[in-house]
PDB file of N, CA, C and O in Angstrom:
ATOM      1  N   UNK A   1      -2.842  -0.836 -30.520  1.00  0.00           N
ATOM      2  CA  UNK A   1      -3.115  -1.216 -29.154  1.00  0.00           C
ATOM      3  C   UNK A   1      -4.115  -0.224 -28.570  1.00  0.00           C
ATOM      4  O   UNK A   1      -3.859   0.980 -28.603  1.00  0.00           O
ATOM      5  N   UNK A   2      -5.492  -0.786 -27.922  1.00  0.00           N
ATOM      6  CA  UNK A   2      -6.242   0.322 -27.303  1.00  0.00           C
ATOM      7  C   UNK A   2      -5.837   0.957 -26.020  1.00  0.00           C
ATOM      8  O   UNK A   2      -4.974   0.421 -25.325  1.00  0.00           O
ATOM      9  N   UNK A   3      -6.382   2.017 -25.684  1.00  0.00           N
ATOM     10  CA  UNK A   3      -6.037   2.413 -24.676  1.00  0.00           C
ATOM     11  C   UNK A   3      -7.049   1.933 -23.357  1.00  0.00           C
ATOM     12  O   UNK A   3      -8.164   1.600 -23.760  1.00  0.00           O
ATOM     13  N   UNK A   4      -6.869   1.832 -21.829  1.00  0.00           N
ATOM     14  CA  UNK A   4      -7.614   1.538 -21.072  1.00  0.00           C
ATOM     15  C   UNK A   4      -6.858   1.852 -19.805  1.00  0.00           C
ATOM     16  O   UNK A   4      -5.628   1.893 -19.842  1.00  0.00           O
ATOM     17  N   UNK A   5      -7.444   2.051 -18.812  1.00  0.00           N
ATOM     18  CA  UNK A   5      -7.116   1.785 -17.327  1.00  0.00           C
ATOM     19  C   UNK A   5      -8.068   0.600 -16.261  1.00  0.00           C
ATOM     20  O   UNK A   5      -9.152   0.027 -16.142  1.00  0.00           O
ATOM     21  N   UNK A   6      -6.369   0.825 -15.502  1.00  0.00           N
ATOM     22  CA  UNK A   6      -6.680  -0.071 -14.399  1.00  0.00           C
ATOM     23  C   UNK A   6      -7.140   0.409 -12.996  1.00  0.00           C
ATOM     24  O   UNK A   6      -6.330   1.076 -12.353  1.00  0.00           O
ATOM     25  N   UNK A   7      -8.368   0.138 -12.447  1.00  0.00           N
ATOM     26  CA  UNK A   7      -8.250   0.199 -10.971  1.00  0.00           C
ATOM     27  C   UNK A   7      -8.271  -0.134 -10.242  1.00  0.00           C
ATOM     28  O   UNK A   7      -9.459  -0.441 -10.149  1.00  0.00           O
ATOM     29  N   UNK A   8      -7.684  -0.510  -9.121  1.00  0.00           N
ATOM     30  CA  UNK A   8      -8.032  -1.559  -8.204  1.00  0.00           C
ATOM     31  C   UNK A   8      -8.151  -1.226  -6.647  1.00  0.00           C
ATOM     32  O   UNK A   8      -8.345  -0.053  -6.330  1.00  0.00           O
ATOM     33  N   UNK A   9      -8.050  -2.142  -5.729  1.00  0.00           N
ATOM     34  CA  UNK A   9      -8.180  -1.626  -4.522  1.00  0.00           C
ATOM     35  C   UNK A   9      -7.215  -3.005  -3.557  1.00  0.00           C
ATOM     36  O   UNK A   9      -7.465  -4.181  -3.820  1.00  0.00           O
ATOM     37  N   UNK A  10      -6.074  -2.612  -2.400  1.00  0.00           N
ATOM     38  CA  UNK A  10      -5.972  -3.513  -1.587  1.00  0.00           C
ATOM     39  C   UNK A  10      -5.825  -3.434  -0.426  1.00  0.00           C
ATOM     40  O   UNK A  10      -5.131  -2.492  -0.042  1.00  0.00           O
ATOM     41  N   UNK A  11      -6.293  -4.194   0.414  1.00  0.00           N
ATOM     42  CA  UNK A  11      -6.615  -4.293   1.623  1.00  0.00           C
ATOM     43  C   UNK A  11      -5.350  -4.480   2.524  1.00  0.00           C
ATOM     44  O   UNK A  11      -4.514  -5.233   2.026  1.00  0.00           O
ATOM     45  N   UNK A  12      -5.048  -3.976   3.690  1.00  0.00           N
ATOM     46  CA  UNK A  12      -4.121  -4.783   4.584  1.00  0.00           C
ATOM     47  C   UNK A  12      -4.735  -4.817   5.791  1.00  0.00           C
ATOM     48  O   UNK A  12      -4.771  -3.719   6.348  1.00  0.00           O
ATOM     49  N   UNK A  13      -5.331  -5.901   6.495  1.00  0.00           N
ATOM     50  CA  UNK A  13      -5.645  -5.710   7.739  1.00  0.00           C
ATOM     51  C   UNK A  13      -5.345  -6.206   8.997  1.00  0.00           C
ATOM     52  O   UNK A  13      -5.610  -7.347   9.376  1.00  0.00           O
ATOM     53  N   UNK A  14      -4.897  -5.508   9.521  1.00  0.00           N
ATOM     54  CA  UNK A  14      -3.957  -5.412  10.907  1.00  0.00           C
ATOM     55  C   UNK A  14      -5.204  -6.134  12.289  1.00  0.00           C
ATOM     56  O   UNK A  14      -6.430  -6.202  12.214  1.00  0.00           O
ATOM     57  N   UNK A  15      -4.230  -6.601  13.510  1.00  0.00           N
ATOM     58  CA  UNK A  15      -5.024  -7.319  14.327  1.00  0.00           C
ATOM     59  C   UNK A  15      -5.658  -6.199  15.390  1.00  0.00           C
ATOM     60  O   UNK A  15      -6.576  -6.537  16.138  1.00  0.00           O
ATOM     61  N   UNK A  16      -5.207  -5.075  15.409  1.00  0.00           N
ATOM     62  CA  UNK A  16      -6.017  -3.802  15.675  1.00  0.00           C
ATOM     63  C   UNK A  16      -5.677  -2.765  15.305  1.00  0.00           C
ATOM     64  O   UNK A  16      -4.550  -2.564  14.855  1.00  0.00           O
ATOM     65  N   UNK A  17      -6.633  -1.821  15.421  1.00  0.00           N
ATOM     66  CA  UNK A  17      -6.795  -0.473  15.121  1.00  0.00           C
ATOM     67  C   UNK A  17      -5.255   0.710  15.710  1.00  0.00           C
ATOM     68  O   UNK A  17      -5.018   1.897  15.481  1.00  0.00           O
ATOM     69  N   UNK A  18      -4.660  -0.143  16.354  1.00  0.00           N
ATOM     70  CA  UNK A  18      -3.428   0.677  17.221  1.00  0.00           C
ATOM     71  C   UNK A  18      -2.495   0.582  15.957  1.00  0.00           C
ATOM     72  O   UNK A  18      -2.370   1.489  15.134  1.00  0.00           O
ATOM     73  N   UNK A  19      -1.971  -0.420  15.919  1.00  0.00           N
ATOM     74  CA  UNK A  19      -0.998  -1.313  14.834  1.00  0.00           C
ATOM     75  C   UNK A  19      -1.385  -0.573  13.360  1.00  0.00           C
ATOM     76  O   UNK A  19      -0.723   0.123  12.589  1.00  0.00           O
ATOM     77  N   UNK A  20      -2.432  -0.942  13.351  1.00  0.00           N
ATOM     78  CA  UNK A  20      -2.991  -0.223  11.829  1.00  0.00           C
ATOM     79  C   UNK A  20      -2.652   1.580  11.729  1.00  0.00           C
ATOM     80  O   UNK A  20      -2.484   2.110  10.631  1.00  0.00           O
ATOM     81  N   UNK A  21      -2.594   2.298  12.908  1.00  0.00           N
ATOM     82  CA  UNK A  21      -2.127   3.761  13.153  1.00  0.00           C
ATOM     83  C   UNK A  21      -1.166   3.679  12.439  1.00  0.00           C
ATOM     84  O   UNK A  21      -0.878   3.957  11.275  1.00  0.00           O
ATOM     85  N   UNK A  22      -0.548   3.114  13.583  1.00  0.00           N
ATOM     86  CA  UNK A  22       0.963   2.969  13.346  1.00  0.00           C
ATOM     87  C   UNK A  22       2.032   2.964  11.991  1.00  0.00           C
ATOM     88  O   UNK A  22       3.040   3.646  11.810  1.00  0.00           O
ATOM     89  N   UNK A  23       1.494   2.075  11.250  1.00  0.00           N
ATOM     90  CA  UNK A  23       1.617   1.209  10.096  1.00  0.00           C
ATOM     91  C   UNK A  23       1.094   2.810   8.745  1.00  0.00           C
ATOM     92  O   UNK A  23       1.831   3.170   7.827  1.00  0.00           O
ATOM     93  N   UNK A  24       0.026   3.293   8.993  1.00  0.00           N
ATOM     94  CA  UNK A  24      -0.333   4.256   8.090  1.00  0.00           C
ATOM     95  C   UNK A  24       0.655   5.503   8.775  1.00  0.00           C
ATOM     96  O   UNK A  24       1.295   5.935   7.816  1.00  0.00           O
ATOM     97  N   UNK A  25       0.936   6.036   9.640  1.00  0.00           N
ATOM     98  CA  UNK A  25       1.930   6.852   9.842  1.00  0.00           C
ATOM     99  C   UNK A  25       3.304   6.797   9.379  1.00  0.00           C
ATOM    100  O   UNK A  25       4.095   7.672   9.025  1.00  0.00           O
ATOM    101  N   UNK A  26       3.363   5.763   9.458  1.00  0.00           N
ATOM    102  CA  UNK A  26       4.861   4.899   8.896  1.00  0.00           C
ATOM    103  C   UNK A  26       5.231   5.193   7.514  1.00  0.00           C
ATOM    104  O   UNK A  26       6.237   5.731   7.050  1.00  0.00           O
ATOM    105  N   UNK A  27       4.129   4.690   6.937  1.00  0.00           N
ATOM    106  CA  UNK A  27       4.033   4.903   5.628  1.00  0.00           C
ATOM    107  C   UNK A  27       3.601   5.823   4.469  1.00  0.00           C
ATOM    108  O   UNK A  27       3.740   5.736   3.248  1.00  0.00           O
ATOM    109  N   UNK A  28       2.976   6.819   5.354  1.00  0.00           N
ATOM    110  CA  UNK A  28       1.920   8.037   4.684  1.00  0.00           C
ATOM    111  C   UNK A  28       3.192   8.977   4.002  1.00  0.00           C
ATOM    112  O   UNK A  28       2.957   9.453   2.891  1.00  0.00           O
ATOM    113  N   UNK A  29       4.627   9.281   4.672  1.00  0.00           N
ATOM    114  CA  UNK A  29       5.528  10.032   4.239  1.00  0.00           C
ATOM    115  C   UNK A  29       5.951   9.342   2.967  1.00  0.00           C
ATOM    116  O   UNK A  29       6.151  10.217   2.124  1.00  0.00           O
ATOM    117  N   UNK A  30       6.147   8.275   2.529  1.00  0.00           N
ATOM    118  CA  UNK A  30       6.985   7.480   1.685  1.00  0.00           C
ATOM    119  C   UNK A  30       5.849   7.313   0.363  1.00  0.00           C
ATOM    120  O   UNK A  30       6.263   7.140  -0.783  1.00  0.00           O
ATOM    121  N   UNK A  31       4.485   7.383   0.660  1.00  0.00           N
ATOM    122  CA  UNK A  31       3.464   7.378  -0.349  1.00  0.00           C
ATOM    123  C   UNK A  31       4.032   8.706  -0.935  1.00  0.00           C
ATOM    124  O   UNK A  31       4.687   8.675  -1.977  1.00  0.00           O
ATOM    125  N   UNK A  32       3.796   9.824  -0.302  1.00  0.00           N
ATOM    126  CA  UNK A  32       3.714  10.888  -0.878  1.00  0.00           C
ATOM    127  C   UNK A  32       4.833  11.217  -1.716  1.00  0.00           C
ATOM    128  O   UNK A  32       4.785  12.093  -2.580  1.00  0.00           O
ATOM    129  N   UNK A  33       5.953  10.435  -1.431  1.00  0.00           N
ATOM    130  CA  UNK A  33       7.369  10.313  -2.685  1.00  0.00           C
ATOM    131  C   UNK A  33       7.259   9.367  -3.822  1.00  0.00           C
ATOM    132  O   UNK A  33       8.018   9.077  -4.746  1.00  0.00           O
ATOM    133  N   UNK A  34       6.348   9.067  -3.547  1.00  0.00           N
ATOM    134  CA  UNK A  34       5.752   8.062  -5.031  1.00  0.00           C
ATOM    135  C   UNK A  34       5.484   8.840  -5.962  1.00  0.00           C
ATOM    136  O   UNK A  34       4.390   9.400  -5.878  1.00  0.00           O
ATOM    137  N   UNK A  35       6.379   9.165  -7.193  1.00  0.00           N
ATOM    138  CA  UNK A  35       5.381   9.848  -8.400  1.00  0.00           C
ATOM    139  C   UNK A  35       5.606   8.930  -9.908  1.00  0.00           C
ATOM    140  O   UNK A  35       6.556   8.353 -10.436  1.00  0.00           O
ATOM    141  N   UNK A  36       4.465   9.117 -10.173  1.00  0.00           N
ATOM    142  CA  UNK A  36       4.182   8.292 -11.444  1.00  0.00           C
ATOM    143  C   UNK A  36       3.626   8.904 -12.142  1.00  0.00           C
ATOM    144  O   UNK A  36       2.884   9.706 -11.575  1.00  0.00           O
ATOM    145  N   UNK A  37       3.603   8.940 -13.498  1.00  0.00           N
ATOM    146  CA  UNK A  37       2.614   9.954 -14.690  1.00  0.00           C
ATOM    147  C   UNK A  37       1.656   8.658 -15.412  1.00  0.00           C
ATOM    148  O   UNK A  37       0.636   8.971 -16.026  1.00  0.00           O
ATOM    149  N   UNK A  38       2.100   7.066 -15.279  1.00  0.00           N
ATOM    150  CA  UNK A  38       1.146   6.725 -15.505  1.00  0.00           C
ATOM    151  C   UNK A  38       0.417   5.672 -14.326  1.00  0.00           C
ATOM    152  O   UNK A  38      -0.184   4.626 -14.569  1.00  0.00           O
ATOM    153  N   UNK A  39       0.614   6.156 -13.284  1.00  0.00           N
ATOM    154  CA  UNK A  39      -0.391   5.666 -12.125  1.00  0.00           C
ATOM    155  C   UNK A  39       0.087   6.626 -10.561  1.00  0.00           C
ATOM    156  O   UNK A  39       1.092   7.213 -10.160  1.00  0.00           O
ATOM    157  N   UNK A  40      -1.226   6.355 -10.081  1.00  0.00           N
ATOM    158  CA  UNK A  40      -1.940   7.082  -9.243  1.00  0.00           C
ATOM    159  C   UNK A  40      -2.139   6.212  -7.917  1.00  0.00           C
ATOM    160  O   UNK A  40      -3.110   5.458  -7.981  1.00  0.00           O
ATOM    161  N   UNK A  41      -1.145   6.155  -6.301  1.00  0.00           N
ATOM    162  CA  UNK A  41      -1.714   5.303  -5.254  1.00  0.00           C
ATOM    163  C   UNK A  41      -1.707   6.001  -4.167  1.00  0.00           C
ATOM    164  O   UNK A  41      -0.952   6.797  -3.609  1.00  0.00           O
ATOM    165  N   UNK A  42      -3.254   5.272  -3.895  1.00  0.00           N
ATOM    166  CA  UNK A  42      -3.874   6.718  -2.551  1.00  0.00           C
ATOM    167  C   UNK A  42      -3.904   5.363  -1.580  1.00  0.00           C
ATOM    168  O   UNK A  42      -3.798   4.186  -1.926  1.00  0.00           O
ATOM    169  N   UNK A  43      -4.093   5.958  -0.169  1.00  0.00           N
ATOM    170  CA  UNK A  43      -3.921   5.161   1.073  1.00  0.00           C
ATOM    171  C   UNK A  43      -4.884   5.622   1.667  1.00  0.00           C
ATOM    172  O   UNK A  43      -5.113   6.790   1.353  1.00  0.00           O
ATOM    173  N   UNK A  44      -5.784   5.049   2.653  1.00  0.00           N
ATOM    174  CA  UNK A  44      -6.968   5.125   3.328  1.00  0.00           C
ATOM    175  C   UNK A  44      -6.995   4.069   4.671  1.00  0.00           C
ATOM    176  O   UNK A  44      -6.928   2.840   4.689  1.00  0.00           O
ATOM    177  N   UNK A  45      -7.142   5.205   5.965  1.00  0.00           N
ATOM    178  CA  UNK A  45      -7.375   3.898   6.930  1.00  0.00           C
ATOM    179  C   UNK A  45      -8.803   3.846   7.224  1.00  0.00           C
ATOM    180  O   UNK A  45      -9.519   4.844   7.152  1.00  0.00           O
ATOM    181  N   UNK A  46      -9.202   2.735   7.541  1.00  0.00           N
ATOM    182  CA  UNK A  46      -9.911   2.589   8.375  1.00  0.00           C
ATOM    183  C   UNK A  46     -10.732   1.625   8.986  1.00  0.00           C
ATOM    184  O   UNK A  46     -11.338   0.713   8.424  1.00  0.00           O
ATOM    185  N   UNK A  47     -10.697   1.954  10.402  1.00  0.00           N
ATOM    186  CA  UNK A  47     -10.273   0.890  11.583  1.00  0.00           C
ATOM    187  C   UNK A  47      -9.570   0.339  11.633  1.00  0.00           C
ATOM    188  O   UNK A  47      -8.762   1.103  12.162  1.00  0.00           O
ATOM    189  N   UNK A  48      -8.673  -1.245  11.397  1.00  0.00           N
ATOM    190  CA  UNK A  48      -7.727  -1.889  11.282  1.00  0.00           C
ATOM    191  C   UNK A  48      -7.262  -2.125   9.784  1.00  0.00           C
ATOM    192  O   UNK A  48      -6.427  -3.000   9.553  1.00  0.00           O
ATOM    193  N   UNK A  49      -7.798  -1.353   8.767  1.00  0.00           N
ATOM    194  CA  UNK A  49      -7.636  -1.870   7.798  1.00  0.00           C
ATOM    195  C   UNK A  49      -6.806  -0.503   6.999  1.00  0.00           C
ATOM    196  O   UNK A  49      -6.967   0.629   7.454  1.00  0.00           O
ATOM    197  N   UNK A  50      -6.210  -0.663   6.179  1.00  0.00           N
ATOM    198  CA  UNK A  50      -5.096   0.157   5.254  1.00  0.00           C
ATOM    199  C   UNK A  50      -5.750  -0.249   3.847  1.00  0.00           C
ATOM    200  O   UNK A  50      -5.512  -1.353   3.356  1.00  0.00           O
ATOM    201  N   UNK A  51      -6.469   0.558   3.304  1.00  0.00           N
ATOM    202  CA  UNK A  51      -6.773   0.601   2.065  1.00  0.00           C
ATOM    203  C   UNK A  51      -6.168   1.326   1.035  1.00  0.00           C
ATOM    204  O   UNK A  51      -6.241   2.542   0.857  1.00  0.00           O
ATOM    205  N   UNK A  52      -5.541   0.466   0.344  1.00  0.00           N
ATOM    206  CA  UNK A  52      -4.476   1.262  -1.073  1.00  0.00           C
ATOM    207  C   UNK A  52      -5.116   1.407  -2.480  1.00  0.00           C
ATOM    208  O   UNK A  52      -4.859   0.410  -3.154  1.00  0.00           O
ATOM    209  N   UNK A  53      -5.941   2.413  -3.210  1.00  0.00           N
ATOM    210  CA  UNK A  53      -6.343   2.197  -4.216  1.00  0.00           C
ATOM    211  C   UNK A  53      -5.561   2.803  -5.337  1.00  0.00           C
ATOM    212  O   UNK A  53      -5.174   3.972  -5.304  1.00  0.00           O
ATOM    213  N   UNK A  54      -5.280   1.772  -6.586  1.00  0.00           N
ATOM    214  CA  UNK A  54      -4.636   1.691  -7.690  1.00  0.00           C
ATOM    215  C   UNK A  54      -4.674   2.372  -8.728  1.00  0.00           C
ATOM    216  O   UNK A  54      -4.434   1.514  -9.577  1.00  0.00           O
ATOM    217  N   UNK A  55      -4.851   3.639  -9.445  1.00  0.00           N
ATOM    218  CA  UNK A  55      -5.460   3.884 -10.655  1.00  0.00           C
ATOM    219  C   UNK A  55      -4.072   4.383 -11.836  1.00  0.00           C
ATOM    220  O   UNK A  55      -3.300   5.340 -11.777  1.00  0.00           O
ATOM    221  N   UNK A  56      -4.224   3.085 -13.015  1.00  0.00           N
ATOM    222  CA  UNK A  56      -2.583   3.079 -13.702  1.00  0.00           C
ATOM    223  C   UNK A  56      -2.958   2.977 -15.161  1.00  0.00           C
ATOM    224  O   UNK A  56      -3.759   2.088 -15.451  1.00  0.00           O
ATOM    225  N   UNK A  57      -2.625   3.542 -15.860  1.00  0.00           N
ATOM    226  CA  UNK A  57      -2.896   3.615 -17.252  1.00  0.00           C
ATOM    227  C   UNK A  57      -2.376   2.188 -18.004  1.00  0.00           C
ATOM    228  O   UNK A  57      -2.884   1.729 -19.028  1.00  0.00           O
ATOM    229  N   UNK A  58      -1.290   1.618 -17.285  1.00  0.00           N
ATOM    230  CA  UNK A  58      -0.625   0.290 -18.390  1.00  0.00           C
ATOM    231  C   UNK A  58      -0.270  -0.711 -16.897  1.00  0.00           C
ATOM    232  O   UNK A  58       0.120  -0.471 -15.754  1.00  0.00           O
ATOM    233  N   UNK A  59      -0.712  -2.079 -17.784  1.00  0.00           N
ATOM    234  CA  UNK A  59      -0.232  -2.735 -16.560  1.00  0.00           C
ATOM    235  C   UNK A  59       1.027  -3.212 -15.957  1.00  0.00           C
ATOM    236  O   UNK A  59       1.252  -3.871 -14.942  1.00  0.00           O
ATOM    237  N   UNK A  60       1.747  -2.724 -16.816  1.00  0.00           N
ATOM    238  CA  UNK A  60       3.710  -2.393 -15.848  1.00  0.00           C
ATOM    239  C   UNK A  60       3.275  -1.524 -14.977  1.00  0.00           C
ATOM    240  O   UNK A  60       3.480  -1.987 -13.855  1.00  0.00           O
ATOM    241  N   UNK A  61       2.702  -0.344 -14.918  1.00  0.00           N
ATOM    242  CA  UNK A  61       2.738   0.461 -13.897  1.00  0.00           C
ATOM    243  C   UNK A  61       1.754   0.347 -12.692  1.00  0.00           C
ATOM    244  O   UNK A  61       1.821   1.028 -11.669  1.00  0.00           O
ATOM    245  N   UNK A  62       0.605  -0.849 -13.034  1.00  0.00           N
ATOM    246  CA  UNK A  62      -0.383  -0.975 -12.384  1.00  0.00           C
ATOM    247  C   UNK A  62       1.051  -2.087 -11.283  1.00  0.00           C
ATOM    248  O   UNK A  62       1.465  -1.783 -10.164  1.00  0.00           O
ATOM    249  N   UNK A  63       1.459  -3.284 -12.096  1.00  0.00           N
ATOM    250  CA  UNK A  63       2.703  -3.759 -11.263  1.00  0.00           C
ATOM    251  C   UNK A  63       3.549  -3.422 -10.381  1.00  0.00           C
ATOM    252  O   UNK A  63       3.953  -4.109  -9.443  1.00  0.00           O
ATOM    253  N   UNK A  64       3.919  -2.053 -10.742  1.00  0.00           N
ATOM    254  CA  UNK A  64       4.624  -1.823 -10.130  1.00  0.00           C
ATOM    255  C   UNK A  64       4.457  -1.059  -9.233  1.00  0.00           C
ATOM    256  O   UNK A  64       5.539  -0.660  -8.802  1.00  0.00           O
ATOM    257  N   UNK A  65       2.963  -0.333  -8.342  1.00  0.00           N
ATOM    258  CA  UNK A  65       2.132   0.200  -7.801  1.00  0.00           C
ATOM    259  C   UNK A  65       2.363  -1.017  -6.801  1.00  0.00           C
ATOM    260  O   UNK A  65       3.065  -1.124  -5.796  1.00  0.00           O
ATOM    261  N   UNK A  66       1.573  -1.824  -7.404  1.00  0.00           N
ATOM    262  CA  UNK A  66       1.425  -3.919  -6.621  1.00  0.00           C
ATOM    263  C   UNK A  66       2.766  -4.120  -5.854  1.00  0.00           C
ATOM    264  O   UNK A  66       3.003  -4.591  -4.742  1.00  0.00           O
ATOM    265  N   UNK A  67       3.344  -3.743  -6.561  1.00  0.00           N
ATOM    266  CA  UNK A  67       4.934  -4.121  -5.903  1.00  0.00           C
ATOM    267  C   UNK A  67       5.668  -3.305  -4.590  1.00  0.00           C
ATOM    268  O   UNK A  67       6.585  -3.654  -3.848  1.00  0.00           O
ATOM    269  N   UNK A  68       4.827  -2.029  -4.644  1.00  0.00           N
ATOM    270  CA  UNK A  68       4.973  -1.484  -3.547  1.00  0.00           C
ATOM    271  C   UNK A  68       4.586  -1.829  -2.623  1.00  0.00           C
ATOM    272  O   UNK A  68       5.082  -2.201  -1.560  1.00  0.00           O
ATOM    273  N   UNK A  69       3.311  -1.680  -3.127  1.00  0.00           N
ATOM    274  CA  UNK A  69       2.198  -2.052  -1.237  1.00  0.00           C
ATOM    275  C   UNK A  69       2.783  -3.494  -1.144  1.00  0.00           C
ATOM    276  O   UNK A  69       3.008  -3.752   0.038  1.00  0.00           O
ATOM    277  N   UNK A  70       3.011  -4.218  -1.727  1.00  0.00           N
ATOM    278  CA  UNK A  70       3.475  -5.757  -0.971  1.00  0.00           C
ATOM    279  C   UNK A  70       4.855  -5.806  -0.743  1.00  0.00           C
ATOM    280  O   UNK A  70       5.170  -6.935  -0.368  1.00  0.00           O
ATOM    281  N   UNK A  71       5.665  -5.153  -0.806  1.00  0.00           N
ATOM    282  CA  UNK A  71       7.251  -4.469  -0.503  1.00  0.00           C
ATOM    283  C   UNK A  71       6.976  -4.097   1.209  1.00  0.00           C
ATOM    284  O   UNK A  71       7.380  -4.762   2.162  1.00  0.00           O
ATOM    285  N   UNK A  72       6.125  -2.767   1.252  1.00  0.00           N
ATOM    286  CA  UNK A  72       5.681  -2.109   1.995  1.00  0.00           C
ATOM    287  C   UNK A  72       4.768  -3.243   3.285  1.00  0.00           C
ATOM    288  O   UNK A  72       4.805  -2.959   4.482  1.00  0.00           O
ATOM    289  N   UNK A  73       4.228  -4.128   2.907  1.00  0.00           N
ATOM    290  CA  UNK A  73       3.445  -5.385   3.747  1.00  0.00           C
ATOM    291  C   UNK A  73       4.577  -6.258   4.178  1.00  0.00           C
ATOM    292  O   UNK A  73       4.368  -6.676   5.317  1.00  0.00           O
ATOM    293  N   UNK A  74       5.635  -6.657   3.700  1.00  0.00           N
ATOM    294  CA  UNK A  74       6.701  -7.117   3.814  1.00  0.00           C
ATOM    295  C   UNK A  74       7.210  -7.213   5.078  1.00  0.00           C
ATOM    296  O   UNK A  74       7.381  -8.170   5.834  1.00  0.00           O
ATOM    297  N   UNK A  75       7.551  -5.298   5.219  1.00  0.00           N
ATOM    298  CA  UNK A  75       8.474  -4.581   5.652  1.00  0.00           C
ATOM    299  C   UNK A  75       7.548  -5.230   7.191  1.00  0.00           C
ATOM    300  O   UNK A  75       8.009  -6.005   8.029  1.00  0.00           O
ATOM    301  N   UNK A  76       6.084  -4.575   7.169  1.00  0.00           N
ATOM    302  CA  UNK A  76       5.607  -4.824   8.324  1.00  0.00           C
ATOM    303  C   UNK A  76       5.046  -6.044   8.758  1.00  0.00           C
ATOM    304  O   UNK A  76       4.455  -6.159   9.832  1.00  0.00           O
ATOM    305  N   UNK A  77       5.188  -6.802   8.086  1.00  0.00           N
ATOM    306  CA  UNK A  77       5.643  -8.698   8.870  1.00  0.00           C
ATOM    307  C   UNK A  77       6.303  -8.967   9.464  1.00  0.00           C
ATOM    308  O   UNK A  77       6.357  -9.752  10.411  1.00  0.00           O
ATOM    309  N   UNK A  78       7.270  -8.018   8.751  1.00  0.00           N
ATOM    310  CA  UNK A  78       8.941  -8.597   9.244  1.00  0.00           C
ATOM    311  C   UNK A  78       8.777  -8.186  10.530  1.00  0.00           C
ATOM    312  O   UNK A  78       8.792  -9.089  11.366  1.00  0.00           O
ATOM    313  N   UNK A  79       8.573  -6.696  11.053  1.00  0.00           N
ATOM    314  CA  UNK A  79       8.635  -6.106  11.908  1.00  0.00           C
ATOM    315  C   UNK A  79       7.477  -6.552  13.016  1.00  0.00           C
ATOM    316  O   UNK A  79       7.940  -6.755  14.138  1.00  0.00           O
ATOM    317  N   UNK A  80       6.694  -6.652  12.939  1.00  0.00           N
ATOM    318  CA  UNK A  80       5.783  -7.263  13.706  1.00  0.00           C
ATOM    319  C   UNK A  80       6.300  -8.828  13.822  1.00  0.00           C
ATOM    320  O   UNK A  80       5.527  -9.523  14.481  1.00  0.00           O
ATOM    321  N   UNK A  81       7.236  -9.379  13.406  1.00  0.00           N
ATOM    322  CA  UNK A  81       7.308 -10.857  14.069  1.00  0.00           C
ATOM    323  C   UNK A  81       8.783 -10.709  14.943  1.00  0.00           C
ATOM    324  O   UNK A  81       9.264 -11.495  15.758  1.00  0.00           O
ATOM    325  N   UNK A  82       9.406  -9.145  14.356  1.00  0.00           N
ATOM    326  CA  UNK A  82      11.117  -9.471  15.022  1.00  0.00           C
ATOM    327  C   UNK A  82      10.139  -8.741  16.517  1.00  0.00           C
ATOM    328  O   UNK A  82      10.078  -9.316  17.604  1.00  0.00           O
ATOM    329  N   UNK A  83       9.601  -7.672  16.270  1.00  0.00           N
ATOM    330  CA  UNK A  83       8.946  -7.445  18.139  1.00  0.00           C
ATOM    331  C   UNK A  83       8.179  -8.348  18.984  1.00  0.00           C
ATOM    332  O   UNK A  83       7.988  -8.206  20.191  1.00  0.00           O
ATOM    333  N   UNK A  84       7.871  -9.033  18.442  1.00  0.00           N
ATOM    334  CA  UNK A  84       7.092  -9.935  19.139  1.00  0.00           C
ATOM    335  C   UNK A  84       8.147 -11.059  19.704  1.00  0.00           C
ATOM    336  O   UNK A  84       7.809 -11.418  20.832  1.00  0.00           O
ATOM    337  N   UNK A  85       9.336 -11.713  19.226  1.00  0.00           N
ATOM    338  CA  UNK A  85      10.072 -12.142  19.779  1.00  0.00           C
ATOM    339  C   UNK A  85      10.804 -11.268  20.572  1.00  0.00           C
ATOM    340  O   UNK A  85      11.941 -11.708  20.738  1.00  0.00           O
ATOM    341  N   UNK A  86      10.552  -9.891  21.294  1.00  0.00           N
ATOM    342  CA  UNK A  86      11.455  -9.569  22.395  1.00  0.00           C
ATOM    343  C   UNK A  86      10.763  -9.023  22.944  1.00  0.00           C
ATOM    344  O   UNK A  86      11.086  -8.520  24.020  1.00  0.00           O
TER     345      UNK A  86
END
């Protein structure tokens, strides 16, 4: 089997720049408890947008990188639709 990596990049973008703060503060502590030996996920804001880039030696771990940030996107749907109803 050869060896190779993956990199990728994903976007989340929020309906403003406030929300998008918010959302990277939220989350900047819980990145930094992420450890992996075969992948690597960095977070980047800017303006309304949350940029997560991927870098994973096998693609289980590139998955399971994926599985965060959309865990993590989840979380803030949810939450942005239960405040908005009150």
């Amino acid at each position: 089997m050869g060896h190779f990596s993956i990199k990728s990049s994903i976007a989340l973008i929020f309906k403003n720049s406030e929300l998008c703060s918010y959302c990277y503060n939220s989350f900047y502590p819980e990145l930094n408890s992420i450890e992996s030996n075969r992948s690597s996920l960095s977070m980047e804001k800017k303006d309304n947008s949350l940029i997560f880039t991927i870098e994973s030696n096998d693609i289980t771990a590139f998955r399971a990188s994926v599985n965060e940030i959309v865990s993590f996107g989840k979380v803030i749907d949810q939450t942005i639709h239960i405040s908005e109803n009150f």
